[in-house]
ZAMARGU-4260 file (C-alpha; in steps of 0.2 Angstrom, whole numbers, plus 5000, padded with zeros to 4 digits):
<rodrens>
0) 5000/5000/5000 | 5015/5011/5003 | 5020/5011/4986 | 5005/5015/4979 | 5003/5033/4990
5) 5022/5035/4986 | 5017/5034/4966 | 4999/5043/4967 | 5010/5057/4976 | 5024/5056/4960
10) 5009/5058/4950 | 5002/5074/4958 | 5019/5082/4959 | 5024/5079/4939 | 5006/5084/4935
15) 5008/5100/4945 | 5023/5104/4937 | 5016/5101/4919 | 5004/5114/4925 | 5016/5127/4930
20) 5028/5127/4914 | 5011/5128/4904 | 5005/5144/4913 | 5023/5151/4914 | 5023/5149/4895
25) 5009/5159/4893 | 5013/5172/4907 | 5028/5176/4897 | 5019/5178/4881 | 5005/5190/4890
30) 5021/5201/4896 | 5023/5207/4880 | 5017/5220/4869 | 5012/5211/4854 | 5000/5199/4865
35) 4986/5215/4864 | 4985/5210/4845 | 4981/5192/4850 | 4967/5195/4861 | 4961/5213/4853
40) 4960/5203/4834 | 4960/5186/4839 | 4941/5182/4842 | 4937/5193/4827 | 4929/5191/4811
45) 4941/5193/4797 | 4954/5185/4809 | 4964/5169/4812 | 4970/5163/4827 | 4980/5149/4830
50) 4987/5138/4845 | 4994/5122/4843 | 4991/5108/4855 | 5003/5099/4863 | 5005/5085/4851
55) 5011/5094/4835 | 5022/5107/4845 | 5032/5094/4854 | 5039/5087/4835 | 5047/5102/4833
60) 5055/5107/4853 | 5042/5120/4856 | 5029/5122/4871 | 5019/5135/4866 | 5013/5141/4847
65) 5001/5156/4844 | 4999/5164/4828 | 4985/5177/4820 | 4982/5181/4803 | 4970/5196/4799
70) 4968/5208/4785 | 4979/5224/4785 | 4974/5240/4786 | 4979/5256/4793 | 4972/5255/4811
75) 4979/5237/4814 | 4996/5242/4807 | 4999/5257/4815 | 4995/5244/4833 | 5007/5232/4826
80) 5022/5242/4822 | 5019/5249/4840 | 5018/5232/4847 | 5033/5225/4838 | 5045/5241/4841
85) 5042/5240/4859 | 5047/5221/4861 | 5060/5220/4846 | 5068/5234/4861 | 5074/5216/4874
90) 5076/5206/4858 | 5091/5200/4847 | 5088/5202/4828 | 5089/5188/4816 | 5080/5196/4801
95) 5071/5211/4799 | 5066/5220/4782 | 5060/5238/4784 | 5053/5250/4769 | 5049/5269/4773
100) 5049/5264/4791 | 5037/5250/4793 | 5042/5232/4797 | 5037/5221/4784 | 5045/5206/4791
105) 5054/5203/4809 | 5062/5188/4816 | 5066/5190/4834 | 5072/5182/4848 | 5069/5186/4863
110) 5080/5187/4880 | 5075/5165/4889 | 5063/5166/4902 | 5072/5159/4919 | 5086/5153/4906
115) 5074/5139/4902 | 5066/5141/4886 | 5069/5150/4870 | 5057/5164/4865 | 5051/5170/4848
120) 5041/5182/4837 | 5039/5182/4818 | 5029/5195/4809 | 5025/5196/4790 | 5016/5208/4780
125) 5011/5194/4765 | 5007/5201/4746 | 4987/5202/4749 | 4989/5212/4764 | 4988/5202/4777
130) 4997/5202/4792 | 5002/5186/4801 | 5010/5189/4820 | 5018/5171/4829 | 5023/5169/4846
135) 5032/5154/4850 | 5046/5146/4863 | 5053/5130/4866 | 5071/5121/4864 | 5072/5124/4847
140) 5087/5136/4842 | 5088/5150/4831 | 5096/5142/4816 | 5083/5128/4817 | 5068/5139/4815
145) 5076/5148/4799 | 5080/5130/4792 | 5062/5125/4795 | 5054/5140/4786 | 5065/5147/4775
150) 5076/5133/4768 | 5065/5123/4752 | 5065/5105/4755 | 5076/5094/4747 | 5067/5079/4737
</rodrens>
């Protein structure tokens, strides 16, 4: 009987824990600028939001994915470029193109949460003026994420 409170009590402490990297993933993402975009546009028509469940983020070494697509207009830009230029201001670089002063496409890292996971956000401004906004953190380095969306597949 001992070893069955001994597991049961394993149990609670791994699933407690699960718990608490989960709602620190998200409390980091709700610290930055850019998650006012996600919860302004995210519900709305015209809009679509995206987060991953567990299952298909784990292939790839992340813990948490959230992207929006919406249409592009003046109102949502000028919010975007606020929200991106405020957190791009804590983050490394990696690729950014800019034309008369508006981002058209970032790729930013942002400084580890408690040194444990990597954090990123990627924006694009696509030819039929949409915009697409991703959040996303895990294992997965820098170099991986550029081989994963921008390098073609060889066949």
């Amino acid at each position: 009987m001992r070893k069955t409170k001994e597991t049961s009590c394993y149990k609670k402490c791994i699933a407690l824990l699960v718990m608490c990297l989960i709602a620190s993933a998200t409390f980091a993402q709700k610290q930055l600028a850019i998650n006012k975009i996600f919860e302004k546009y995210g519900k709305q028509k015209g809009s679509t939001m995206v987060v991953l469940s567990d299952d298909v983020i784990k292939t790839y070494r992340l813990d948490f994915y959230k992207s929006i697509t919406l249409p592009y207009d003046k109102k949502r830009s000028e919010e975007i470029q606020q929200s991106l230029e405020v957190d791009k201001k804590q983050a490394k670089k990696i690729k950014e193109v800019i034309s008369n002063g508006i981002i058209y496409s970032g790729y930013y890292q942002l400084p580890t949460e408690n040194k444990l996971k990597n954090r990123y956000i990627l924006f694009k401004i696509s030819d039929n003026a949409t915009a697409t906004l991703i959040y996303m953190e895990g294992d997965i380095e820098s170099e991986e994420i550029v081989n994963l969306l921008f390098m073609k597949k060889k066949k």
